[in-house]
MARTOR-763765 format. One line per 8 residues: for each residue x, y, z of C-alpha. Coordinates in Angstrom, 2 decimals, decimal comma, always signed. Example, Ala and Ser with C-alpha at 12.3 -4.5 7.8 and 13.67 -1.06 7.14 Angstrom:
# MARTOR-763765
+12,30:-4,50:+7,80 | +13,67:-1,06:+7,14
END
This chain:
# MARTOR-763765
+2,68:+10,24:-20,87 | +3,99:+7,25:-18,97 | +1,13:+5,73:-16,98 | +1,65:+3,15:-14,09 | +3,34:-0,20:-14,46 | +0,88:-2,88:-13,08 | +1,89:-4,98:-10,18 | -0,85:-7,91:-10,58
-3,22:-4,87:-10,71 | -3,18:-4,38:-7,06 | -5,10:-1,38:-6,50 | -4,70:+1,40:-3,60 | -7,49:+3,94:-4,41 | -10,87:+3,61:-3,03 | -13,91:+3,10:-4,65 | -13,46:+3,80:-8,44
-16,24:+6,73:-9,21 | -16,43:+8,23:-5,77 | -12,06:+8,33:-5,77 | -12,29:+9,85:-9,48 | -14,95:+12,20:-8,85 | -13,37:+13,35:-5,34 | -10,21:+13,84:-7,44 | -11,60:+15,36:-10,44
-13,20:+18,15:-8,06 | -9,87:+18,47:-6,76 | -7,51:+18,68:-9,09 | -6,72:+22,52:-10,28 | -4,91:+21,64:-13,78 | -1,64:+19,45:-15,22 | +1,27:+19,82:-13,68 | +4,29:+21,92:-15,56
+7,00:+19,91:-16,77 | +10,23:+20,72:-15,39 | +13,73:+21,51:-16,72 | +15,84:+20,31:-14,29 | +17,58:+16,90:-14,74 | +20,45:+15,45:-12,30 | +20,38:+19,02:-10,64 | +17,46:+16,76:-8,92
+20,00:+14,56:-7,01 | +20,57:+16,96:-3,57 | +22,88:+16,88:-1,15 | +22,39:+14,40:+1,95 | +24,46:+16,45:+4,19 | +20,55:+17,24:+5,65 | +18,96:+13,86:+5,32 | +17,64:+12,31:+8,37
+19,21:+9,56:+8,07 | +22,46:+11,01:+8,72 | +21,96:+13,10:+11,52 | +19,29:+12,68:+14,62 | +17,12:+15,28:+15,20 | +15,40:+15,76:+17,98 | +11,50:+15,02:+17,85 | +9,01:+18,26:+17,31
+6,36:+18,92:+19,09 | +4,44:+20,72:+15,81 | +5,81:+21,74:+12,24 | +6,26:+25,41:+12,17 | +4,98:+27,04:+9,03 | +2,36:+29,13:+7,72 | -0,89:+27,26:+8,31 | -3,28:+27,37:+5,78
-6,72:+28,47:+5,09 | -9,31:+25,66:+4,42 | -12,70:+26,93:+2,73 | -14,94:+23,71:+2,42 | -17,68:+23,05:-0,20 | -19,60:+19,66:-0,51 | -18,16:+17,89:-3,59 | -19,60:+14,28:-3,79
-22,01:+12,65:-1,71 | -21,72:+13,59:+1,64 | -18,17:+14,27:+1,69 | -17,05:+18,03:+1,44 | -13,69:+18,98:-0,11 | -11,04:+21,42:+0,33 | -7,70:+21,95:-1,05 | -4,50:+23,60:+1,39
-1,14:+25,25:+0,17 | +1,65:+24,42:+2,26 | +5,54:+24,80:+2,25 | +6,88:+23,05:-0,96 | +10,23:+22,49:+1,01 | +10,23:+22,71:+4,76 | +13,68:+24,07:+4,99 | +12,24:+26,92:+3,08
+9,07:+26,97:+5,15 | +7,88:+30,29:+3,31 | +9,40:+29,73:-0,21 | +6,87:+28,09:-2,89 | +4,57:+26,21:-1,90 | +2,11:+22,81:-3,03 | -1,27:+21,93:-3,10 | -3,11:+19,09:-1,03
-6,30:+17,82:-2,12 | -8,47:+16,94:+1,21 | -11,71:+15,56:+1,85 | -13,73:+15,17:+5,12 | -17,03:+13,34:+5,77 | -18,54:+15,39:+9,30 | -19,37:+13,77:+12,27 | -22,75:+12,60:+12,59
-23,13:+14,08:+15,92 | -21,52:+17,20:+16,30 | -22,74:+18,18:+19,69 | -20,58:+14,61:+20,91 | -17,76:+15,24:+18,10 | -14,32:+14,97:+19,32 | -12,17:+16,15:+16,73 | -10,91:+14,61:+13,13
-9,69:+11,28:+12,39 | -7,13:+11,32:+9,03 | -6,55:+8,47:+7,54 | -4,74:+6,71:+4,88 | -4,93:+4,09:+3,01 | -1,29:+2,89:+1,71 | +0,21:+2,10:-1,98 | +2,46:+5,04:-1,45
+0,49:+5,92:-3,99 | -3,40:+5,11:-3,35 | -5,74:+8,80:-2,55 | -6,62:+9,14:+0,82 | -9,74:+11,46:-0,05 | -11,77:+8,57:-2,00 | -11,09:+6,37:+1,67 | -12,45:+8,67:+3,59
-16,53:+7,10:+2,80 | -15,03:+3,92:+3,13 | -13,16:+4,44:+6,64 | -17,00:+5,79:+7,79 | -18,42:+2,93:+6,18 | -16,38:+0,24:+8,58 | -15,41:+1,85:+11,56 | -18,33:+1,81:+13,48
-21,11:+3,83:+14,09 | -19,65:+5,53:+17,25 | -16,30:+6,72:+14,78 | -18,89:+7,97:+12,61 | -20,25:+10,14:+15,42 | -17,43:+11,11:+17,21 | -14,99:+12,00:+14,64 | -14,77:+14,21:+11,04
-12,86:+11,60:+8,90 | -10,51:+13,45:+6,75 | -8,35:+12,26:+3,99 | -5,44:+13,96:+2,83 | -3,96:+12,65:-0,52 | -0,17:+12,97:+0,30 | +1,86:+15,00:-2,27 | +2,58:+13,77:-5,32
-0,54:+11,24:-5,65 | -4,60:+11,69:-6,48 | -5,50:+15,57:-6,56 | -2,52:+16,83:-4,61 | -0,07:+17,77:-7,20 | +0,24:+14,11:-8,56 | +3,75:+13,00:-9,93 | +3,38:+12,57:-13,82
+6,31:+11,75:-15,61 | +5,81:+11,91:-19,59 | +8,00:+12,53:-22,66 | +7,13:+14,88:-25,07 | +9,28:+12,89:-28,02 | +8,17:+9,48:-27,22 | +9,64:+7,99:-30,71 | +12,11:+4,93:-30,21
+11,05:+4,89:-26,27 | +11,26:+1,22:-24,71 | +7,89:-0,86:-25,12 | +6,61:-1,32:-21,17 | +6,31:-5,07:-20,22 | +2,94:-5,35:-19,27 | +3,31:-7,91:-16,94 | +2,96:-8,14:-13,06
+7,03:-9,12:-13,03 | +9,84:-10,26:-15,51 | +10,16:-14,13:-15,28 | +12,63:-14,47:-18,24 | +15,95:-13,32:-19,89 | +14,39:-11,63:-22,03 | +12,12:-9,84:-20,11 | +14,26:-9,18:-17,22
+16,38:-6,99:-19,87 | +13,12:-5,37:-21,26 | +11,87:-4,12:-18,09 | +15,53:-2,81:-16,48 | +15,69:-0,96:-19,87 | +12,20:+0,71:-19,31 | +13,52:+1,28:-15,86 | +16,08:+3,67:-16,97
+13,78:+5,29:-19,46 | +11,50:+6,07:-16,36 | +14,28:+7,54:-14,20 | +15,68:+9,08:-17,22 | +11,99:+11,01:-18,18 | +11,33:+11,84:-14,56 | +14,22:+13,41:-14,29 | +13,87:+15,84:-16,89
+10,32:+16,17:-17,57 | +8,52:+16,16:-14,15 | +7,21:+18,67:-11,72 | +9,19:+20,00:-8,28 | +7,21:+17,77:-6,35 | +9,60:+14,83:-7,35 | +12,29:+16,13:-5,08 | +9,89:+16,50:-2,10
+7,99:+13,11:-1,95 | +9,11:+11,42:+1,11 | +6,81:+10,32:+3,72 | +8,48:+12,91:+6,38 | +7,30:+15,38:+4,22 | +3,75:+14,14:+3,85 | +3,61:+13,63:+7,70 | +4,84:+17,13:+8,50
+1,76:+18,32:+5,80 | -0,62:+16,37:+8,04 | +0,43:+17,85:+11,11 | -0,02:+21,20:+9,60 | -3,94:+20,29:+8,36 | -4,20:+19,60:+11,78 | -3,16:+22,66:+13,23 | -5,18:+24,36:+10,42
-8,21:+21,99:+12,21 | -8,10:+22,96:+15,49 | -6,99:+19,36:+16,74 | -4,95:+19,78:+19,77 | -3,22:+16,39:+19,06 | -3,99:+13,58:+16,03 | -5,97:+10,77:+15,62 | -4,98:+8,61:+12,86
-6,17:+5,69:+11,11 | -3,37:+4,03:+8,92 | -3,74:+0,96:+6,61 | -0,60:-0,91:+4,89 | +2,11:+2,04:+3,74 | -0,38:+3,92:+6,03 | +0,76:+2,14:+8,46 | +4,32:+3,53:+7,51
+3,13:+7,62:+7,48 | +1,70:+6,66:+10,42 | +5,14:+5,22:+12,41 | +6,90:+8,31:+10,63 | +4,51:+10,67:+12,09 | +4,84:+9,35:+15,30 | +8,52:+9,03:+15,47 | +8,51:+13,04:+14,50
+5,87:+14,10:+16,78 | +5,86:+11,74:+19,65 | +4,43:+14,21:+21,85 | +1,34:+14,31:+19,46 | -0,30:+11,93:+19,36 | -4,20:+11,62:+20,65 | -4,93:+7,79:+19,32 | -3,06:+5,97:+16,63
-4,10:+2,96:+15,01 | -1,64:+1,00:+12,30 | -3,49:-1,78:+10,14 | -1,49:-4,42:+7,90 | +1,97:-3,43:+9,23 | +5,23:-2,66:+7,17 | +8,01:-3,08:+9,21 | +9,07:+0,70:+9,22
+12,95:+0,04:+9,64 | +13,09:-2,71:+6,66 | +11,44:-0,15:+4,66 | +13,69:+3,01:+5,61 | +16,92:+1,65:+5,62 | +16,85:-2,34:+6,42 | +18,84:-4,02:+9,17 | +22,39:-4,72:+9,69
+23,48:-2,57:+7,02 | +21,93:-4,60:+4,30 | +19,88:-1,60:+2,29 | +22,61:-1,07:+0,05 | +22,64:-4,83:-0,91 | +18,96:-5,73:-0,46 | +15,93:-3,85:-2,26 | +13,09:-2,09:-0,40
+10,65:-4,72:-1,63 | +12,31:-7,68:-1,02 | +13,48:-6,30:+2,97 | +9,76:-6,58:+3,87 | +8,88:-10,11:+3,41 | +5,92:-9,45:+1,90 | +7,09:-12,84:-0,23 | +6,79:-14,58:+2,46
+3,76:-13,59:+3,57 | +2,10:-14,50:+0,49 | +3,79:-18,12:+0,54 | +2,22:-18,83:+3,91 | -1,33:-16,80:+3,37 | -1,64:-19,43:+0,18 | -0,35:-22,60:+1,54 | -2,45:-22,22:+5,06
-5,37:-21,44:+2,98 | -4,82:-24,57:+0,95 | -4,56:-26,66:+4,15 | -8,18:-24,79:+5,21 | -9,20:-25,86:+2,16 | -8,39:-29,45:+2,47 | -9,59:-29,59:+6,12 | -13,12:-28,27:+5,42
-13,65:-30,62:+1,65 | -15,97:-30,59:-1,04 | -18,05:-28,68:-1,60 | -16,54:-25,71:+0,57 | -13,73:-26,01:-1,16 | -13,10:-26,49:-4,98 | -9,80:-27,84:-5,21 | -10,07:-29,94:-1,69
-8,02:-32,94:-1,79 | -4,06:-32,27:-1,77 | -4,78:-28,82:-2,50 | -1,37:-27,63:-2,81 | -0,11:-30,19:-5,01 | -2,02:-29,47:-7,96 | -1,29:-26,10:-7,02 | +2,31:-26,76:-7,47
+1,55:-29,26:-10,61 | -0,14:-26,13:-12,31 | +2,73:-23,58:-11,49 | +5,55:-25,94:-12,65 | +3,78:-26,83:-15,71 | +3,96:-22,83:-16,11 | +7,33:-22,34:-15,47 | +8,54:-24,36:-18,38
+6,35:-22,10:-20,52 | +2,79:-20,40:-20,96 | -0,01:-22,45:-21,61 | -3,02:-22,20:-23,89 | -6,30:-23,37:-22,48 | -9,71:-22,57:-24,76 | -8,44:-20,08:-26,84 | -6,53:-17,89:-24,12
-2,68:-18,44:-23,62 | -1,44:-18,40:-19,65 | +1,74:-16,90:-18,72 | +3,29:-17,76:-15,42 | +3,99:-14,15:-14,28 | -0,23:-13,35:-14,90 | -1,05:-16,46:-13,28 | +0,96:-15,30:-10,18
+0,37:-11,94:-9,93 | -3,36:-12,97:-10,45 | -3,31:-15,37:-7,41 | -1,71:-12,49:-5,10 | -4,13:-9,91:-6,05 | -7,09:-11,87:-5,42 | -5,03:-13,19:-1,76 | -6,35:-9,66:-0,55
-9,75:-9,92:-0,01 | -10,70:-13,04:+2,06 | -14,12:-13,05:+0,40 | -12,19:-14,14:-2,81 | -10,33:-16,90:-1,53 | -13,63:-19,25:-2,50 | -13,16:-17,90:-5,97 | -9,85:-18,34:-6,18
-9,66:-21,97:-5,33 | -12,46:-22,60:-7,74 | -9,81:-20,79:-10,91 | -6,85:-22,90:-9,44 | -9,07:-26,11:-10,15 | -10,05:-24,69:-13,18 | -5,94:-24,55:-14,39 | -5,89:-28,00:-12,47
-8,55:-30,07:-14,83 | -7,64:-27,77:-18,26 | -3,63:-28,80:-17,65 | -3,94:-31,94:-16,28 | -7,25:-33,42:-18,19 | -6,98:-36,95:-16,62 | -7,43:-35,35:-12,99 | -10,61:-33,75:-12,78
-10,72:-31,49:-10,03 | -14,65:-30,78:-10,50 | -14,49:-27,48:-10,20 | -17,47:-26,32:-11,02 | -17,53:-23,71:-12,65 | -17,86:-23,92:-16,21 | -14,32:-23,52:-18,35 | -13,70:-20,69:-19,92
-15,98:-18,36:-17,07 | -13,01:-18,94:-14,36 | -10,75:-16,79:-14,93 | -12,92:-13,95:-16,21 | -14,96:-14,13:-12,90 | -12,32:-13,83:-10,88 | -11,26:-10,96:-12,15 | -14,80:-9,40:-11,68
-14,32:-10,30:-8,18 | -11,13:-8,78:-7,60 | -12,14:-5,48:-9,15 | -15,17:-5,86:-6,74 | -13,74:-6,25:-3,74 | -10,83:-3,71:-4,39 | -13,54:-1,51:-5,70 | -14,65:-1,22:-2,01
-11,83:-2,60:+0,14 | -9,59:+0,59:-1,28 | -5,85:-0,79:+0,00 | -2,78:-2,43:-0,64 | +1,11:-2,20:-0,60 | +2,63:-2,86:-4,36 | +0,58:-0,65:-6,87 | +2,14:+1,45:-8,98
-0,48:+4,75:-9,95 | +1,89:+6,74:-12,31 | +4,92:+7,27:-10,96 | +3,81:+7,94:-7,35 | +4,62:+4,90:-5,52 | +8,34:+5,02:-7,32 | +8,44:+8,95:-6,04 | +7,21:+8,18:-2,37
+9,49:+4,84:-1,90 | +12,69:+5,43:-3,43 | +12,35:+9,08:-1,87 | +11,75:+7,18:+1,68 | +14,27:+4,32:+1,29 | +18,10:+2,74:+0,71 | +18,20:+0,94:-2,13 | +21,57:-1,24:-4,07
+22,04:+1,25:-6,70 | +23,01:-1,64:-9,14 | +19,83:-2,47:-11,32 | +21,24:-6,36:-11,37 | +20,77:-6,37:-7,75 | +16,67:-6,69:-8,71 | +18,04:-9,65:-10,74 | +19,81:-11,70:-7,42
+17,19:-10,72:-5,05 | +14,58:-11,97:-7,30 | +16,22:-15,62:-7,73 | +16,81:-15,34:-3,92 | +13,48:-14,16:-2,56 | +11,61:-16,93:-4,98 | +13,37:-19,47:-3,60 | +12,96:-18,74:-0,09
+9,07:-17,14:-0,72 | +7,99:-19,56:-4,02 | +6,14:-18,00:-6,67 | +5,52:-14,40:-4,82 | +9,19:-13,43:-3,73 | +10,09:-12,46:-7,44 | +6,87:-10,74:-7,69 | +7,21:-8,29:-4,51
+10,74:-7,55:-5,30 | +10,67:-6,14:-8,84 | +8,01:-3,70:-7,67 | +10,72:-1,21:-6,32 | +13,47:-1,60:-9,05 | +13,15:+1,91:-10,29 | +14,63:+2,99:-6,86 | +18,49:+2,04:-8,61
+18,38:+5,13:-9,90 | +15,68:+7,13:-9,08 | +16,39:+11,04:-9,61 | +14,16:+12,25:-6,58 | +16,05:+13,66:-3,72 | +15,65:+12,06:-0,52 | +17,65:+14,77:+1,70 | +14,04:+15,62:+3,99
+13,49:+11,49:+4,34 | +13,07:+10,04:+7,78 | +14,94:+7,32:+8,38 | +14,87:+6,36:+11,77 | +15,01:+5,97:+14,87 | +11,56:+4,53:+15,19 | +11,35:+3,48:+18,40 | +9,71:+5,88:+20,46
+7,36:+6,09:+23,99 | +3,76:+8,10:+22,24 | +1,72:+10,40:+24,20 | -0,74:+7,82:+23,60 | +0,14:+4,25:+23,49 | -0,77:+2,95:+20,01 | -2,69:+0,32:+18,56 | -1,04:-2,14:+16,24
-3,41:-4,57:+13,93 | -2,22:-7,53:+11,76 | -4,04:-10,22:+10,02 | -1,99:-13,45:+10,83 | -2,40:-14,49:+7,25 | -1,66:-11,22:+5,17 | -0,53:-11,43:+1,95 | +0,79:-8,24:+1,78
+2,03:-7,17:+5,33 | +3,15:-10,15:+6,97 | +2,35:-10,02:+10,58 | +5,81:-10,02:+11,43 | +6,05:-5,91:+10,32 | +2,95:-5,92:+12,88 | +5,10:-7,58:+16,11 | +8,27:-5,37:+14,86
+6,59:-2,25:+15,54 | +4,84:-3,17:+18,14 | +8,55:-4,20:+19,77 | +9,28:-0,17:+18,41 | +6,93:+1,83:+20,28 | +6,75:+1,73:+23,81 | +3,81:+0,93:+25,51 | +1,76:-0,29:+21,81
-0,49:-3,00:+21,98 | -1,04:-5,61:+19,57 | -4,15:-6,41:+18,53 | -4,25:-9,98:+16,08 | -7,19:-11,09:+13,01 | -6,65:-14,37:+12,95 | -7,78:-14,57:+9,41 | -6,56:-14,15:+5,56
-6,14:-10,80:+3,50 | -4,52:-7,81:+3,88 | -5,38:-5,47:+7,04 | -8,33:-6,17:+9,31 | -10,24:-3,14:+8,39 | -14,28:-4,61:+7,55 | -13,41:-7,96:+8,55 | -16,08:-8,28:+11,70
-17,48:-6,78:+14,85 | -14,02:-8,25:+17,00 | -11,64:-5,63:+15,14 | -14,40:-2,88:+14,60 | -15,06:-2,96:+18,27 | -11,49:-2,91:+19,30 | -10,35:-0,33:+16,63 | -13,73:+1,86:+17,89
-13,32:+1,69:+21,67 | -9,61:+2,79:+21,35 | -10,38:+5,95:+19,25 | -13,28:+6,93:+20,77 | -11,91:+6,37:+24,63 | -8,60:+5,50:+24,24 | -8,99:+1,93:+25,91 | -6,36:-0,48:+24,45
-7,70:-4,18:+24,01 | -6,08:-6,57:+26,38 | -2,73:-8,14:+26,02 | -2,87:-10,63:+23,75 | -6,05:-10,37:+22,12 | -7,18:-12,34:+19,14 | -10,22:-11,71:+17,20 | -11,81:-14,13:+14,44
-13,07:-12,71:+11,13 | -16,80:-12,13:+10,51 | -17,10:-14,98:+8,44 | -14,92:-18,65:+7,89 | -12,78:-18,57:+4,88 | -14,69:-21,16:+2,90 | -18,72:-20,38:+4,31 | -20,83:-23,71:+4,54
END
């Protein structure tokens, strides 16, 4: 079996034993391998991006039958059969895993919230405690939260692609992203082996992964709920389900809210014509988002000093001083050899949790002092402890801060975006957008862009993809978050949607990490009043994060 290829080990799925339990109760048995090979590549004379069809006011297929039973904690699970394909809306069908935690008043209860929590690829059931956990006590009340994993990922059918005569397969470069020659060529070789092993040992679901499809399952569950119209909760690809669903089903929507923003028409198809030329991962910025969520958090760190701040005192130059000295070649340091790749996709994973930032600075002085012995950056923190506390704190806080664009959890995330997007169907255009994006986003651009390179030649049909247009007037105006210093979903996705749909409001976190979800009673307040009573924040409004980035 072919598990997932790490991208700095930047995690999508919720807390760890309540996600695996959730999913465990779930999950009805492996999926069967499948025969079919380039059969897989459909026709597009359907696809939506070639035609324009008019918006729906509900998906019309059977509506299932959801029989509840409490499967961990206080959540209660269920699992729903709908149409496989929705051209064939009463051919075969697949399974969706679904959890829901009940309101806590259910004489006040309004109806469900769903929500999601991005990758493509992280399980919406294990986010559903979290969501209750940080969206206020009056969400709690009003609303059943209710996660659907989308097809494809966590207990709903999940996309495994594995070869049953592994012999002579290509080694996978464990690495966040190829840096060298020699591992550029490794990993566009294990890229082909992927495409090549998915296409002829997967499961039907791999031809019916795009988001389209996963929003018109969610407006099914919530015909099969009762809810008149939906309220949604979206964080980072969420946020993308979440612009699909509501360019689709305009006329449905009760209360919307989009966290950590992807700009939905760089991921579809890109601008100007450049999807063919430009891949997915490098359209979004996200690069650049990381560049300026590390260097203003370096000028934070300067402003406040020692002993806020580890590495205070031209923070970014020894920054820069320890990445060069890692570009010419990896590094040992007490026993434990440094590769410039890790060391990157290290920084950006812990970039997502503000709480880690402290942390972080503290392991960048640590590389500081252990390079550069005749600067002591007094980091203190005893050597040879950095590093492996940083780590704890990453798996921490994405043990309970369950998002994130970039993961790759078997081969969902390739099924969902390649499925959903255009893409150069040249491998070596990875290669150009890689030198390109790194020089205009150092260190991270590479990074972000090699996460979608098994979208050259992905075998997954994406004739049922939505590609646009996304901009669309809601039944409900909708709320659009971003945190101005995202590492993930630069708040420029945030202020292109909120340009998209007409009458949105944009709500800011002046802050660092990725979404705004947790950080404070300014967003939870906002984020509550609008799905309780639909009251959109003012124009303009800026909220500061619970906490400064480096506490006193």
């Amino acid at each position: 079996m072919v598990g997932s290829r790490s991208s700095g080990c930047r995690m999508t799925i919720a807390t760890a034993a309540v996600a695996s339990l959730v999913a465990g109760a779930l999950v009805g048995g492996a999926t069967a391998a499948s025969t079919a090979a380039v059969a897989r590549q459909k026709s597009a004379t359907k696809s939506w991006s070639n035609v324009s069809r008019p918006a729906a006011r509900s998906v019309h297929a059977p509506v299932p039958t959801l029989r509840w039973r409490r499967c961990v904690g206080r959540l209660q699970c269920a699992r729903a059969k709908v149409p496989l394909d929705y051209d064939h809306p009463h051919g075969r069908t697949t399974t969706l895993a679904i959890a829901r935690e009940k309101a806590s008043d259910p004489a006040r209860r309004i109806g469900t919230l769903f929500v999601n929590p991005g990758g493509p690829g992280g399980s919406a059931t294990g986010f559903v405690s979290y969501v209750a956990q940080h969206l206020g006590r009056r969400t709690r009340q009003r609303f059943d939260i209710v996660g659907v994993d989308p097809r494809g990922v966590g207990g709903s059918a999940e996309l495994v692609c594995h070869d049953p005569t592994p012999r002579g397969a290509p080694r996978q470069l464990h690495r966040p992203f190829p840096y060298t020659v020699g591992e550029i060529g490794r990993w566009l070789r294990f890229d082909a082996y992927l495409d090549h092993i998915c296409a002829v040992h997967s499961s039907p679901i791999l031809d019916h992964m795009s988001t389209a499809d996963t929003a018109r399952d969610m407006d099914l569950v919530r015909q099969a709920l009762g809810d008149r119209k939906l309220t949604y909760y979206g964080l980072s690809y969420g946020t993308y389900l979440g612009a699909t669903y509501a360019a689709m089903f305009p006329d449905n929507i009760r209360a919307m809210v989009v966290d950590g923003v992807l700009d939905p028409v760089a991921w579809a198809t890109g601008r100007h014509g450049n999807g063919r030329k430009v891949p997915l991962t490098s359209r979004l910025r996200s690069g650049t988002g990381a560049w300026l969520a590390l260097t203003s958090a370096f000028a934070e760190c300067d402003r406040v000093g020692r002993p806020r701040c580890a590495l205070a005192g031209q923070a970014a130059s020894k920054w820069e001083q320890v990445i060069e000295r890692l570009r010419s070649g990896p590094a040992t340091i007490q026993g434990f050899t440094y590769q410039y790749s890790y060391v990157v996709g290290l920084v950006l994973t812990a970039m997502y949790s503000r709480a880690v930032y402290p942390a972080l600075m503290r392991v960048i002085a640590f590389f500081y002092e252990s390079l550069f012995p005749s600067h002591k950056a007094e980091s203190q923190l005893e050597p040879g402890r950095a590093v492996r506390s940083l780590n704890a704190l990453i798996d921490e806080s994405h043990a309970t801060r369950p998002y994130g664009f970039g993961a790759r959890h078997l081969a969902s995330f390739d099924g969902i975006a390649c499925s959903d997007s255009v893409n150069p169907s040249d491998p070596k255009a990875w290669i150009a957008a890689a030198h390109h994006t790194d020089r205009v986003s150092p260190w991270f651009g590479a990074d972000w862009t090699w996460a979608s390179s098994a979208c050259a030649a992905w075998p997954g049909s994406s004739a049922d993809a939505f590609r646009g247009p996304f901009k669309v007037k809601t039944s409900t105006p909708v709320l659009v978050v971003g945190n101005a210093n995202d590492p993930a979903t630069p708040i420029s996705g945030a202020r292109r949607l909120n340009g998209l749909l007409a009458g949105s409001r944009l709500l800011t976190l002046d802050g660092w990490g990725h979404g705004a979800l947790g950080e404070g009673r300014c967003p939870t307040r906002v984020m509550q009043r609008y799905l309780v009573h639909r009251r959109l924040p003012v124009e303009g409004k800026v909220c500061r994060p619970a906490t400064q980035l480096f506490p006193r």
